[in-house]
Structures are given as structure tokens and as C-alpha cells.
N, CA, C and O atoms as a Tripos MOL2 file, in Angstrom:
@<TRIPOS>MOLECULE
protein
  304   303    76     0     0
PROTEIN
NO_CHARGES

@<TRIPOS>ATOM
      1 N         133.0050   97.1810   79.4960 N.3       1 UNK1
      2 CA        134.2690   97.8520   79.6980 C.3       1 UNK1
      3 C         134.0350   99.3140   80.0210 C.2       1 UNK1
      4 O         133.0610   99.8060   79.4510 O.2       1 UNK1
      5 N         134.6730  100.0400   80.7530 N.am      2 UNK2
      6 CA        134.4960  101.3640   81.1360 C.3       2 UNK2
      7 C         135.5610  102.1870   80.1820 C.2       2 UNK2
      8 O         136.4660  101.6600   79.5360 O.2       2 UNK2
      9 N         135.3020  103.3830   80.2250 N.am      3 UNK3
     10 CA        135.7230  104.1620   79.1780 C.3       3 UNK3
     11 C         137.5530  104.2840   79.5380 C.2       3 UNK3
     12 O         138.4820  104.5850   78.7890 O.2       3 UNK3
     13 N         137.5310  103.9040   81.0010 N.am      4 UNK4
     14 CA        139.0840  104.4630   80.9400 C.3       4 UNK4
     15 C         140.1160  102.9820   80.6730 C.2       4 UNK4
     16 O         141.2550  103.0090   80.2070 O.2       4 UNK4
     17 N         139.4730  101.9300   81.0440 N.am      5 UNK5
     18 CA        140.1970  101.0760   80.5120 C.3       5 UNK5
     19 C         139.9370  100.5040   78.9410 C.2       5 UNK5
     20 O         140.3200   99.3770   78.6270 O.2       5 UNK5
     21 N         139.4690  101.1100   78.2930 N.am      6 UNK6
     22 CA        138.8970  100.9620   76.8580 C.3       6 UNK6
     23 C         139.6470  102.0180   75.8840 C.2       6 UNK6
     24 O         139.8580  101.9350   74.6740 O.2       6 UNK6
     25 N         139.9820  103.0430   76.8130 N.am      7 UNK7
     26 CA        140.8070  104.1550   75.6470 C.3       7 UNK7
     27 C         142.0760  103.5270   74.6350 C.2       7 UNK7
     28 O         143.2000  103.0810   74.8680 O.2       7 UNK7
     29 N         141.4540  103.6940   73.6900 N.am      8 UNK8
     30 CA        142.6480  103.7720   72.3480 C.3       8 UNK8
     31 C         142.1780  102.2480   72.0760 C.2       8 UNK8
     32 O         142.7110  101.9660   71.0030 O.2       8 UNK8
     33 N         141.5410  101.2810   72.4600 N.am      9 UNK9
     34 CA        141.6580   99.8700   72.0880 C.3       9 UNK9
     35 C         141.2900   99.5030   70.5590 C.2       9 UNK9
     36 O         141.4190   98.5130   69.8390 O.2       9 UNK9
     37 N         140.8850  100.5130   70.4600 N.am     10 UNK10
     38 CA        140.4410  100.4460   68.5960 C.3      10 UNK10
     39 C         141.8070  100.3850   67.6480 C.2      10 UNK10
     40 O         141.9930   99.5190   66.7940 O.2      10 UNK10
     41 N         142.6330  101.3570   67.9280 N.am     11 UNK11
     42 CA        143.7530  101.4490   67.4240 C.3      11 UNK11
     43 C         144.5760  100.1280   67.6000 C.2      11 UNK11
     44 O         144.9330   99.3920   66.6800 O.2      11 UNK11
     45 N         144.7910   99.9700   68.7970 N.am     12 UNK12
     46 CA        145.6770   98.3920   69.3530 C.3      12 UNK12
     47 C         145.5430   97.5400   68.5430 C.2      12 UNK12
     48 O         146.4310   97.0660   67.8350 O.2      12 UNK12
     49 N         144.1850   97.1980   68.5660 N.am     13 UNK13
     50 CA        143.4880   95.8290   67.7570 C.3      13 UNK13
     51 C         143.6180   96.0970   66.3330 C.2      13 UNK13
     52 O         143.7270   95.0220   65.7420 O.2      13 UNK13
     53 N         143.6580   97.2880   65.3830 N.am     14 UNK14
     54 CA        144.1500   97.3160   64.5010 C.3      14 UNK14
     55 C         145.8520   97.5300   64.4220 C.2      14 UNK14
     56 O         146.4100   97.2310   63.3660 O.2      14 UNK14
     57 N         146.5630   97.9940   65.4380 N.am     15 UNK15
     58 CA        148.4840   97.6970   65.0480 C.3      15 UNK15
     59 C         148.2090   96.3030   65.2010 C.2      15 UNK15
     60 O         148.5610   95.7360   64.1670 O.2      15 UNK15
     61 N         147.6230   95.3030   66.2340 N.am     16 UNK16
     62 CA        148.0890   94.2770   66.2960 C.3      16 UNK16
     63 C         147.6500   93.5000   64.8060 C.2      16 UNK16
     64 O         148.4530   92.6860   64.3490 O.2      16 UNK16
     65 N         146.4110   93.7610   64.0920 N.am     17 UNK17
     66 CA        146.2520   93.1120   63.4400 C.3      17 UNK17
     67 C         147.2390   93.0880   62.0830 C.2      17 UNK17
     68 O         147.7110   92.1610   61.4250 O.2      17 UNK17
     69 N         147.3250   94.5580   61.9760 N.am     18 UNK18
     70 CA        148.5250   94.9420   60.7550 C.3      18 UNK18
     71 C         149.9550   94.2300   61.2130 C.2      18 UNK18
     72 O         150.5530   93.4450   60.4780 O.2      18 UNK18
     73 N         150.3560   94.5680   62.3630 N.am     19 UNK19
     74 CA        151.5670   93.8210   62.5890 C.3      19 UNK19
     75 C         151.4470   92.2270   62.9500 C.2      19 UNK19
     76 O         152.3170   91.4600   63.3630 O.2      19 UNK19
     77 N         150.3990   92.0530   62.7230 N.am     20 UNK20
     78 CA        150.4870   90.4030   62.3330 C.3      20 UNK20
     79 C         150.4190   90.1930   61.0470 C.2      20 UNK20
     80 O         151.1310   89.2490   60.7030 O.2      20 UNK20
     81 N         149.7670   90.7670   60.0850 N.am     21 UNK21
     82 CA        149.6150   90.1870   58.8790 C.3      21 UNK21
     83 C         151.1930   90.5120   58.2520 C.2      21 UNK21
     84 O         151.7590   89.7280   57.4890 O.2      21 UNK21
     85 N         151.7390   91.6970   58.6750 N.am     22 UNK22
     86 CA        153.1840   91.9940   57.8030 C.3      22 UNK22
     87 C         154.3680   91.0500   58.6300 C.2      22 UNK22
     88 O         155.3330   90.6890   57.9560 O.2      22 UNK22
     89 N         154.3170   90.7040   59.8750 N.am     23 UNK23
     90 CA        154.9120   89.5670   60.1730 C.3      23 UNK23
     91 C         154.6840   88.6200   59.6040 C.2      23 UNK23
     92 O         155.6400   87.8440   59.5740 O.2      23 UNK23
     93 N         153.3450   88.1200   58.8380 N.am     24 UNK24
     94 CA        153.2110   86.7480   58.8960 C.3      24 UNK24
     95 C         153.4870   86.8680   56.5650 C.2      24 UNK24
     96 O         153.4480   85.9140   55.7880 O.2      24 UNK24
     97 N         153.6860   88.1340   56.2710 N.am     25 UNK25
     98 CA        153.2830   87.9630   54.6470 C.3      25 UNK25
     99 C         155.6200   87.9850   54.9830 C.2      25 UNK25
    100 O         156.3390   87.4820   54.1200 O.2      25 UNK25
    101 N         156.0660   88.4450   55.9110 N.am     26 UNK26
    102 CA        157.7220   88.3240   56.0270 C.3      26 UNK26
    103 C         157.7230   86.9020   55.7430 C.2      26 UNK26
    104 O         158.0270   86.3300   54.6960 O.2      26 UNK26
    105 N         157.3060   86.4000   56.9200 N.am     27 UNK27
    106 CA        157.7760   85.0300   56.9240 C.3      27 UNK27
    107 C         157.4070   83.9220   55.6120 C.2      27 UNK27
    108 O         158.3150   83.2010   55.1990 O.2      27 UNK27
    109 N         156.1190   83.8470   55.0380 N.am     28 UNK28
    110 CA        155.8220   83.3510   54.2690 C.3      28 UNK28
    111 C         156.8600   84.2130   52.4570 C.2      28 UNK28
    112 O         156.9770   83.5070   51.4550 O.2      28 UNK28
    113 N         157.2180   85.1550   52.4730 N.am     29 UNK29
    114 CA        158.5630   85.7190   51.6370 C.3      29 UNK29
    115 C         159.7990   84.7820   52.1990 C.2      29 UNK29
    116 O         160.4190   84.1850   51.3180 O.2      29 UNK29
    117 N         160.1830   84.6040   53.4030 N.am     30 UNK30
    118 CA        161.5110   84.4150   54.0350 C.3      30 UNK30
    119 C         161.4280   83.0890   53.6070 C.2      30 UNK30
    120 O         162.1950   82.7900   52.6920 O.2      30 UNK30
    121 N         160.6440   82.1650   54.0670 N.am     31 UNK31
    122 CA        160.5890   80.7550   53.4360 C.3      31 UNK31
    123 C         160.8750   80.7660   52.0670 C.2      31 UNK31
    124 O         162.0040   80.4490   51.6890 O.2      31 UNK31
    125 N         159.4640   81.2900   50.7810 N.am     32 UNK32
    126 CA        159.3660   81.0240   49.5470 C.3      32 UNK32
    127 C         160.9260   81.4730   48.8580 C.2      32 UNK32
    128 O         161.4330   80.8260   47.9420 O.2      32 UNK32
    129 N         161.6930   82.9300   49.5980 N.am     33 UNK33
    130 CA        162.9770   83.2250   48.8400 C.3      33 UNK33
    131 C         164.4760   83.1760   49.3170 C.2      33 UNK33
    132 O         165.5540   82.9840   48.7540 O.2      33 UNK33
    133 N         163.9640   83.5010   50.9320 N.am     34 UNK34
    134 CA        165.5690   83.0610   51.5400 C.3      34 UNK34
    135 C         165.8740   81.9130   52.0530 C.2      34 UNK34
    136 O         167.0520   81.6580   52.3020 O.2      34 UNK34
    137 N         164.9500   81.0830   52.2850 N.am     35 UNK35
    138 CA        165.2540   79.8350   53.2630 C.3      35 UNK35
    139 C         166.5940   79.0470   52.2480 C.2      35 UNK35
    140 O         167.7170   79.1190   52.7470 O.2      35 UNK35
    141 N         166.5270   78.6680   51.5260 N.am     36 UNK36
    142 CA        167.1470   78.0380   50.7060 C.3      36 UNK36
    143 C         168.8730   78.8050   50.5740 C.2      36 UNK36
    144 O         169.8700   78.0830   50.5820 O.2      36 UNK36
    145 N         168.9510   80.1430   50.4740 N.am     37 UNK37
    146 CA        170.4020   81.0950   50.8170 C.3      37 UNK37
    147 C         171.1080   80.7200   52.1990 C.2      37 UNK37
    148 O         172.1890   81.2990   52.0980 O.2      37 UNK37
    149 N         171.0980   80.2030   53.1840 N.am     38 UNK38
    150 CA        170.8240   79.6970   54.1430 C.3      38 UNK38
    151 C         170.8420   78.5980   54.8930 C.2      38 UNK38
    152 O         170.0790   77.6810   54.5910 O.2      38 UNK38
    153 N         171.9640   78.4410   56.3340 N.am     39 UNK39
    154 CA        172.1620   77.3730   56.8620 C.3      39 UNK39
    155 C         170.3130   77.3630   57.9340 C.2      39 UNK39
    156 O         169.8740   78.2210   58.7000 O.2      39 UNK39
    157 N         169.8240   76.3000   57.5880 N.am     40 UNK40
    158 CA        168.6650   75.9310   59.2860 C.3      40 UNK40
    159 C         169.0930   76.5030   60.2650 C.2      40 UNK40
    160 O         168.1030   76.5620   60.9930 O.2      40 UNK40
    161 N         169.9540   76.9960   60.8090 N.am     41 UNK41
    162 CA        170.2580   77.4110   61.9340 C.3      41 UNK41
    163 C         170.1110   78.9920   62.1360 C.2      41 UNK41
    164 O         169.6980   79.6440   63.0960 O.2      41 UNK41
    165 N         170.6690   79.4250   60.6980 N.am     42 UNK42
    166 CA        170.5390   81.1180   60.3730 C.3      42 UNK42
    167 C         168.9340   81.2630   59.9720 C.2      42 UNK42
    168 O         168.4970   82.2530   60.5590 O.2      42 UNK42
    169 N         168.3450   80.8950   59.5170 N.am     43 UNK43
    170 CA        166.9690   80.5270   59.2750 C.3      43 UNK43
    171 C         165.8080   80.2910   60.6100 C.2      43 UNK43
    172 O         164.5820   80.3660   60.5330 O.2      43 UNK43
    173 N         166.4730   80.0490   61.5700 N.am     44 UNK44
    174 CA        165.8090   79.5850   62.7090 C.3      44 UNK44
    175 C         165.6710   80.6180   63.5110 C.2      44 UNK44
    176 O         164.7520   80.9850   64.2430 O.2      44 UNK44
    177 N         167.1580   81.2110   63.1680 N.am     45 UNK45
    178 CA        167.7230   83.1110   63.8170 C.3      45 UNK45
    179 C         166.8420   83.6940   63.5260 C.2      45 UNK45
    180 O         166.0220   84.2930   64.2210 O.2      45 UNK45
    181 N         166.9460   83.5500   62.2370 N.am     46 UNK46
    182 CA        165.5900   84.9360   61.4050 C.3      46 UNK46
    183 C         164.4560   84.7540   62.1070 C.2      46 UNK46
    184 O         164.0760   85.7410   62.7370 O.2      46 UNK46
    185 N         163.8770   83.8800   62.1730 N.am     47 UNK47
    186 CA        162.1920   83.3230   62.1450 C.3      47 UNK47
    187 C         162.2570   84.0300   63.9670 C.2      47 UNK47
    188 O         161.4300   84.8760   64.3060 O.2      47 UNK47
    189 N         163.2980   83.5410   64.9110 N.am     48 UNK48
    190 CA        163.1240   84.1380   66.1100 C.3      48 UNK48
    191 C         163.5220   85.2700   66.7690 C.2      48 UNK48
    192 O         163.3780   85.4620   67.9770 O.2      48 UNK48
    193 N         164.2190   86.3160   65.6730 N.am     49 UNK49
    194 CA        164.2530   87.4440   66.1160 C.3      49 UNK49
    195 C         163.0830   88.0690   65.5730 C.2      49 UNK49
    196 O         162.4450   88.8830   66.2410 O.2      49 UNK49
    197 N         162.6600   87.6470   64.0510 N.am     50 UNK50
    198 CA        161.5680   88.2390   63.9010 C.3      50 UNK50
    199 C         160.2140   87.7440   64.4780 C.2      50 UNK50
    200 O         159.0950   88.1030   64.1090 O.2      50 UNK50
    201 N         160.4410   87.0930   65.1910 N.am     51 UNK51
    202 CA        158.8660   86.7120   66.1250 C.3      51 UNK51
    203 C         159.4720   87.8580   67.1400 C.2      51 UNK51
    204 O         158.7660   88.8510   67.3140 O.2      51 UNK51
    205 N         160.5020   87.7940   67.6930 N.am     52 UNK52
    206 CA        160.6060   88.7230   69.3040 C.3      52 UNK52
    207 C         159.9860   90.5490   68.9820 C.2      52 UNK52
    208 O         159.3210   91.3910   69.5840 O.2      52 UNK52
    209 N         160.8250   90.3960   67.4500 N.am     53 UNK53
    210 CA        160.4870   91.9810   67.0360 C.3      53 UNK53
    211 C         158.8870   91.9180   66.8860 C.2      53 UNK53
    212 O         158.3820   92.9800   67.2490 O.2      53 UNK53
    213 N         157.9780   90.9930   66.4640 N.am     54 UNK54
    214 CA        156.6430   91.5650   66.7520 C.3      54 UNK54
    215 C         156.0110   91.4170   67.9750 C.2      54 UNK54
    216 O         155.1270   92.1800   68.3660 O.2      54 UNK54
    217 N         156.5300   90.2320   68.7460 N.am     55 UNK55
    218 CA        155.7910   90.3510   69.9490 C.3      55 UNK55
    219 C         156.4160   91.5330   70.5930 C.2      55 UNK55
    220 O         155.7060   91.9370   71.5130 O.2      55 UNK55
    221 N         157.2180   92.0470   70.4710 N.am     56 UNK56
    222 CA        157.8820   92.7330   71.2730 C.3      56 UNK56
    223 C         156.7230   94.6570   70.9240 C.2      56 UNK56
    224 O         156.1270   95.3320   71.7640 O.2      56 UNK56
    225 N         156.8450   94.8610   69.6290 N.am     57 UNK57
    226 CA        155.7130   96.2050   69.2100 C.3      57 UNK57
    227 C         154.4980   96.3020   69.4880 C.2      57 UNK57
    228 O         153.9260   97.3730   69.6920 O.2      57 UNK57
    229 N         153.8690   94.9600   69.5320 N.am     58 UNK58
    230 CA        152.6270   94.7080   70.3030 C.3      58 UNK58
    231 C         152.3500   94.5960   71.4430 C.2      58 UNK58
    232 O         151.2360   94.8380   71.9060 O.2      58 UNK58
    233 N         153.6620   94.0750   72.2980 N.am     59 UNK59
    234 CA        153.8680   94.2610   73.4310 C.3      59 UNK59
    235 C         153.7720   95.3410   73.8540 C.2      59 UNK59
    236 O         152.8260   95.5150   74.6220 O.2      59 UNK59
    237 N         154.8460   96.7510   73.5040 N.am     60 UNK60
    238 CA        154.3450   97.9770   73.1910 C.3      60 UNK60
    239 C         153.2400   98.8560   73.4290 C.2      60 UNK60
    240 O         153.1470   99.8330   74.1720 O.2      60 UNK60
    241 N         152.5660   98.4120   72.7870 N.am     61 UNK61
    242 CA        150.9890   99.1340   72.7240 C.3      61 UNK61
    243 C         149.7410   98.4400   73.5120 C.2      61 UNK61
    244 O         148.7880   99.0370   74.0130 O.2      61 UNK61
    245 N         149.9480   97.2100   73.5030 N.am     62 UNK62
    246 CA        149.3380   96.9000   74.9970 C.3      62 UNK62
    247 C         149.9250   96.6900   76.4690 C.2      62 UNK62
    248 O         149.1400   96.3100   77.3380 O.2      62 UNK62
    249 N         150.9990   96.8730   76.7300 N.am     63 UNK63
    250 CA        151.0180   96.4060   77.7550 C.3      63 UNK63
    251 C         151.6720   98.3560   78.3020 C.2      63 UNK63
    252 O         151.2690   98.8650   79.3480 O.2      63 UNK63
    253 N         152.4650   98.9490   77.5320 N.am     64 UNK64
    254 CA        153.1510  100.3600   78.1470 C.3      64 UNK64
    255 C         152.3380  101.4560   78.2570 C.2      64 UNK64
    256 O         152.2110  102.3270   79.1170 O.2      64 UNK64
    257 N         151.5110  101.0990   76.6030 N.am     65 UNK65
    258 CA        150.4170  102.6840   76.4240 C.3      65 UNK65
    259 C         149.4360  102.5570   77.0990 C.2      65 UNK65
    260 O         148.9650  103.6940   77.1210 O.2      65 UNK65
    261 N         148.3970  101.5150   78.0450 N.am     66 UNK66
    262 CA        147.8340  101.7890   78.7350 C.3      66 UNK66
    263 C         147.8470  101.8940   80.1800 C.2      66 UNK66
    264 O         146.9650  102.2150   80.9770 O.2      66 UNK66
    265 N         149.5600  101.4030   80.3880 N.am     67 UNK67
    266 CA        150.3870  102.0180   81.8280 C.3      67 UNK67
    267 C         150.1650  103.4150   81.6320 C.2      67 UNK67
    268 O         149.3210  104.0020   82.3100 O.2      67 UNK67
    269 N         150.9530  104.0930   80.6280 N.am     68 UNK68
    270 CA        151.3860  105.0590   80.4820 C.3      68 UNK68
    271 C         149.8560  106.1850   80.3760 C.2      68 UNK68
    272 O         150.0030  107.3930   80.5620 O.2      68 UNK68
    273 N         148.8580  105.7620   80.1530 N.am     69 UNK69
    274 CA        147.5740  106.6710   80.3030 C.3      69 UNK69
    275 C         147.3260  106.7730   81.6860 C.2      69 UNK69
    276 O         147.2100  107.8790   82.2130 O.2      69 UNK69
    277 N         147.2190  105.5380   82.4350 N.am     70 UNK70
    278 CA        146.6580  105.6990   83.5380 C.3      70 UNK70
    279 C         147.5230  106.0230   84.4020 C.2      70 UNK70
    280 O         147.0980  106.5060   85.4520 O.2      70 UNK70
    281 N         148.6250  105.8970   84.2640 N.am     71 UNK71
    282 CA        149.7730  107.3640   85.0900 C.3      71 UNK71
    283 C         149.4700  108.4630   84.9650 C.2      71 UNK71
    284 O         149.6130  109.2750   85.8800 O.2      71 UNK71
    285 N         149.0050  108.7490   83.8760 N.am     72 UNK72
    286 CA        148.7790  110.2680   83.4360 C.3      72 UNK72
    287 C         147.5860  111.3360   84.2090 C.2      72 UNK72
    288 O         147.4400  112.4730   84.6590 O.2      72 UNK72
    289 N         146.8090  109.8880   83.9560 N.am     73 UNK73
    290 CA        145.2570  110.2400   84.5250 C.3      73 UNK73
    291 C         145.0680  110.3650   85.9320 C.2      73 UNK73
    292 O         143.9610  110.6350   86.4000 O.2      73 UNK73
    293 N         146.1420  110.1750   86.6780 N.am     74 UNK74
    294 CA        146.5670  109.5730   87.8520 C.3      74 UNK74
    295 C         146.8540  110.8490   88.4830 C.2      74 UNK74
    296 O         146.3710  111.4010   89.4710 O.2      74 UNK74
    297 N         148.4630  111.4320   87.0290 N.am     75 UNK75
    298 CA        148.9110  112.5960   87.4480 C.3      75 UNK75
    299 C         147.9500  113.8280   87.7030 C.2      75 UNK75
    300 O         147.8870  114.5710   88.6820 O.2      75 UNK75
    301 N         147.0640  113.8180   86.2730 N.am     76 UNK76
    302 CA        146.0310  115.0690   86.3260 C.3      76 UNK76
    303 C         144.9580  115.4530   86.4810 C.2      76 UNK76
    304 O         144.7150  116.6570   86.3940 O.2      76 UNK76
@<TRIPOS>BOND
     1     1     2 1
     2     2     3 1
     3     3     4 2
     4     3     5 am
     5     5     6 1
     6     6     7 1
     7     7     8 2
     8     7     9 am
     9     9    10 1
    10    10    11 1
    11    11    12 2
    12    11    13 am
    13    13    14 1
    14    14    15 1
    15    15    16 2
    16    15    17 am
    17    17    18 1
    18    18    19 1
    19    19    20 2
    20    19    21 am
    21    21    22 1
    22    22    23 1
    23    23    24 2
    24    23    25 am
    25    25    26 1
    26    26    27 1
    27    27    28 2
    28    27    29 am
    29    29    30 1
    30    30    31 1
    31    31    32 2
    32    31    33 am
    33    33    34 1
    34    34    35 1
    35    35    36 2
    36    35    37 am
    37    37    38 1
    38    38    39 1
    39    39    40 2
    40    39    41 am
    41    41    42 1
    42    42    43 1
    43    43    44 2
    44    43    45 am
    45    45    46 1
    46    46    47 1
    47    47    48 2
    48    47    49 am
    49    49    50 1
    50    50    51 1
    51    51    52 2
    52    51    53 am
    53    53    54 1
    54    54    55 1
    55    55    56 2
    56    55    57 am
    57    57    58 1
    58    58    59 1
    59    59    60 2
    60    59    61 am
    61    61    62 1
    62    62    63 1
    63    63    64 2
    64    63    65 am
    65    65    66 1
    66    66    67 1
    67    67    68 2
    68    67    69 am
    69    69    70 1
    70    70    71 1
    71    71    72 2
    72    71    73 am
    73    73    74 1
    74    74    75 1
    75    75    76 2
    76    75    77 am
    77    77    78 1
    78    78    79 1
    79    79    80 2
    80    79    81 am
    81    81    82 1
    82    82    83 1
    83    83    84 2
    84    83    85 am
    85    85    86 1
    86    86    87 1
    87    87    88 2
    88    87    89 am
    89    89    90 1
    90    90    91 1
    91    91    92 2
    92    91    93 am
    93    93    94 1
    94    94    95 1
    95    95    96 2
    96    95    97 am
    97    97    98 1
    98    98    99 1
    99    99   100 2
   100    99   101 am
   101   101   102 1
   102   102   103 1
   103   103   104 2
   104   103   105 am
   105   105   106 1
   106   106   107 1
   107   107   108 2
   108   107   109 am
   109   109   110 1
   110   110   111 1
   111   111   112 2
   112   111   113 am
   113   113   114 1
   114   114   115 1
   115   115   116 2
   116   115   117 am
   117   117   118 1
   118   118   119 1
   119   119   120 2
   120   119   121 am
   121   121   122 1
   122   122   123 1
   123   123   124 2
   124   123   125 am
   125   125   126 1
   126   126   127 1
   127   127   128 2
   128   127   129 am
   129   129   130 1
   130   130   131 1
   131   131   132 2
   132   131   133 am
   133   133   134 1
   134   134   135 1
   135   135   136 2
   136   135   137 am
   137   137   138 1
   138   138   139 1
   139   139   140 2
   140   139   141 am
   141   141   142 1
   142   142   143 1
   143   143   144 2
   144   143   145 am
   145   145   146 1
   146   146   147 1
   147   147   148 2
   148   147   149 am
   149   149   150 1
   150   150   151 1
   151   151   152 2
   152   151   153 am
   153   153   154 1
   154   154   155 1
   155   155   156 2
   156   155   157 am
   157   157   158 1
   158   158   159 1
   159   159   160 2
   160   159   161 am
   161   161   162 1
   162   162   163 1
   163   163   164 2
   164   163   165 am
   165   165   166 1
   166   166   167 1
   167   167   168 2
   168   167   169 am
   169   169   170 1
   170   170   171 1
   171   171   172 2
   172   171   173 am
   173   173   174 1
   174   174   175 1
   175   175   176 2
   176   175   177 am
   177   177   178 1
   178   178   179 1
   179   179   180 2
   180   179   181 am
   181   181   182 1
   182   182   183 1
   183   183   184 2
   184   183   185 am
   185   185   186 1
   186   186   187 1
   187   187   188 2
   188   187   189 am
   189   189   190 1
   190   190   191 1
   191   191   192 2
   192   191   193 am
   193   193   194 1
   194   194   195 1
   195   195   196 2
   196   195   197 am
   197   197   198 1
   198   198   199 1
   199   199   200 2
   200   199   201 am
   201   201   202 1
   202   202   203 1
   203   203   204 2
   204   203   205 am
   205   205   206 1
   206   206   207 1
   207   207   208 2
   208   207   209 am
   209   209   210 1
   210   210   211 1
   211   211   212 2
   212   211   213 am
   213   213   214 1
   214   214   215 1
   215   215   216 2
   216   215   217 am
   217   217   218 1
   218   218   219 1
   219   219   220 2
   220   219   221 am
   221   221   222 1
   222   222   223 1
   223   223   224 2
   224   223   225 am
   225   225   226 1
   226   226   227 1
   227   227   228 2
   228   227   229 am
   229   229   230 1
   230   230   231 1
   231   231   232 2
   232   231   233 am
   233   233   234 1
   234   234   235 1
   235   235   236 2
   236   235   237 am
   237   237   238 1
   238   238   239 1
   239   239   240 2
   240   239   241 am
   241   241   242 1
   242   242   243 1
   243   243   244 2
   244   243   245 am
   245   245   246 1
   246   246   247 1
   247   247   248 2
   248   247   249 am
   249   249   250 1
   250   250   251 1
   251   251   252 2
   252   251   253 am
   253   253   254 1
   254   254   255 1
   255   255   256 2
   256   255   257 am
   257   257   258 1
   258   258   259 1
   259   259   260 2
   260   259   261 am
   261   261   262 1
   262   262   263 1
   263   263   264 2
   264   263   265 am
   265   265   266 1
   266   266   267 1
   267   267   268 2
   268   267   269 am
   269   269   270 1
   270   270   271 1
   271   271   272 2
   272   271   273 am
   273   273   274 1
   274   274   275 1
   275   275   276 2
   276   275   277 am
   277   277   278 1
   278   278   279 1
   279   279   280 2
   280   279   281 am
   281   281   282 1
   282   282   283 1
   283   283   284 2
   284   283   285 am
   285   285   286 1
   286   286   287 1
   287   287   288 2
   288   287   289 am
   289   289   290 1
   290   290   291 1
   291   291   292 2
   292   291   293 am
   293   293   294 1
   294   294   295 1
   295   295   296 2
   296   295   297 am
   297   297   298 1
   298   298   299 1
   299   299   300 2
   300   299   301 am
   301   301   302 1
   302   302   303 1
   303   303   304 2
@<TRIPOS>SUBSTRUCTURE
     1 UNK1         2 RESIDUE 1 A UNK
     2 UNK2         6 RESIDUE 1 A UNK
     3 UNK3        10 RESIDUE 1 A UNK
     4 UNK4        14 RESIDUE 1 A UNK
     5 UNK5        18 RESIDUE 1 A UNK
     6 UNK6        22 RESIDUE 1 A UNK
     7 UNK7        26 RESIDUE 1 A UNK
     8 UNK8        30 RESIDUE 1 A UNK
     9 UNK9        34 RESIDUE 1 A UNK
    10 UNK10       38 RESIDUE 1 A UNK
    11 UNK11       42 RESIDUE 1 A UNK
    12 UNK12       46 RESIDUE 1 A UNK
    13 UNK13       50 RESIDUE 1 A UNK
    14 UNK14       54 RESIDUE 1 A UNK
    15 UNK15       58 RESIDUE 1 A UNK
    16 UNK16       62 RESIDUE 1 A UNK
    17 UNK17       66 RESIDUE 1 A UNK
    18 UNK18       70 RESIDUE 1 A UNK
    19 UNK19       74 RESIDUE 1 A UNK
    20 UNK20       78 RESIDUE 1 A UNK
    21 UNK21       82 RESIDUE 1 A UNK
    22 UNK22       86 RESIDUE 1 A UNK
    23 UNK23       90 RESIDUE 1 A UNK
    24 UNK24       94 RESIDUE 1 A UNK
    25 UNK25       98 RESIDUE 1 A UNK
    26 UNK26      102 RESIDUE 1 A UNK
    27 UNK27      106 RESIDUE 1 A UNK
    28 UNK28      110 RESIDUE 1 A UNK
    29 UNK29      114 RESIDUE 1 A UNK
    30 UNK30      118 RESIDUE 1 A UNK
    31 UNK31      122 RESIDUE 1 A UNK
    32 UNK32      126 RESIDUE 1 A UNK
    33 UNK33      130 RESIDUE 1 A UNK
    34 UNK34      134 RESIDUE 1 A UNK
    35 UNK35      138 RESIDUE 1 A UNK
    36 UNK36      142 RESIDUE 1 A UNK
    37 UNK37      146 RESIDUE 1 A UNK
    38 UNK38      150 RESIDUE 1 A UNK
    39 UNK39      154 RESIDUE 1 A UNK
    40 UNK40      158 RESIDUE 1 A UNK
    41 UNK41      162 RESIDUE 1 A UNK
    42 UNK42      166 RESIDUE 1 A UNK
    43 UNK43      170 RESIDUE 1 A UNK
    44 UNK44      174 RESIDUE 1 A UNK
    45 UNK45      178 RESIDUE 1 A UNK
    46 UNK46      182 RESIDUE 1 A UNK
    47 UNK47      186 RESIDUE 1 A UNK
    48 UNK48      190 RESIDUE 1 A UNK
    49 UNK49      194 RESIDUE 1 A UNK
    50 UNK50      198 RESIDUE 1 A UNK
    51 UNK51      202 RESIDUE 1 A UNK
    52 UNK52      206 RESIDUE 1 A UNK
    53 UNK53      210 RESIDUE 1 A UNK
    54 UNK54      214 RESIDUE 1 A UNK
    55 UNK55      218 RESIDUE 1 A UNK
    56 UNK56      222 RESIDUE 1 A UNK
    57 UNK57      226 RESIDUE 1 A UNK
    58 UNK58      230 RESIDUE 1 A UNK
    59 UNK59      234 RESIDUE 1 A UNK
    60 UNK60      238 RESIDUE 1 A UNK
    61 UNK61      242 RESIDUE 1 A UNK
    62 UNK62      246 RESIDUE 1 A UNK
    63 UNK63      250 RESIDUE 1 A UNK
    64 UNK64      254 RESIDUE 1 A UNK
    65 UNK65      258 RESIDUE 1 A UNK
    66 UNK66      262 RESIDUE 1 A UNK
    67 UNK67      266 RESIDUE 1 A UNK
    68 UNK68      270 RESIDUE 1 A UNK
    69 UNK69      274 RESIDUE 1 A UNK
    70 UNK70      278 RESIDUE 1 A UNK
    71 UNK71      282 RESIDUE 1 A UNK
    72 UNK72      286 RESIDUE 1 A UNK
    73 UNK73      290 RESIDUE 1 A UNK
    74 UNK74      294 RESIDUE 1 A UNK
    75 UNK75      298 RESIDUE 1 A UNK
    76 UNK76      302 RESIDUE 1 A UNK
């Protein structure tokens, strides 16, 4: 890998890993305490907005912040 497409990847790979494990310690809470408060259908809501909200932060940081460098690098 060359240095300019490699910048920041250390960081990435650790948000992604943190924002997987706190997505995944939600869901395993959401089952063990709310599933049961709860129609399957509102339950199904939860589980897929909160998948969109993490793919969506990880999405984030890989796919904008290394647009957003190499615009930069582009610019200066």
C-alpha cells in the first residue's frame, strides 16, 4: 500500500472495530431486555435502524474521509 492511500487506516480499523463491538454488545442488551416490551415488528425496527446507524458511521470513515483527503491533496 502506498502512503497516500494508507493514511489514517489505523484509526478506521479501530472505529470500525469499536463500532462493531458496541453495535453488537446493543443488540445482544436489546434481545436479553427489550425484545420481550415489544411487538416483532417494533423489534425488527430497532434491529434495522440500528444496523443502518452503524453501517452508515463506518460508512463515514471509509468511504468520505478518504474522498475527502485526496481532494485536499489534490487541492494543495
Amino acid at each position: 500500500m502506498s502512503g497516500e492511500n494508507s493514511s489514517g487506516l489505523k484509526w478506521r480499523i479501530a472505529f470500525s472495530i469499536i463500532t462493531s463491538m458496541i453495535w453488537l454488545i446493543f443488540i445482544v442488551a436489546w434481545i436479553g431486555f427489550g425484545w420481550n416490551d415489544f411487538e416483532t415488528s417494533e423489534n425488527i425496527a430497532v434491529l434495522c435502524i440500528s444496523s443502518v446507524v452503524w453501517m452508515g458511521s463506518n460508512s463515514l470513515v471509509w468511504v468520505i474521509w478518504p474522498n475527502r483527503a485526496n481532494s485536499e491533496g489534490e487541492a494543495g
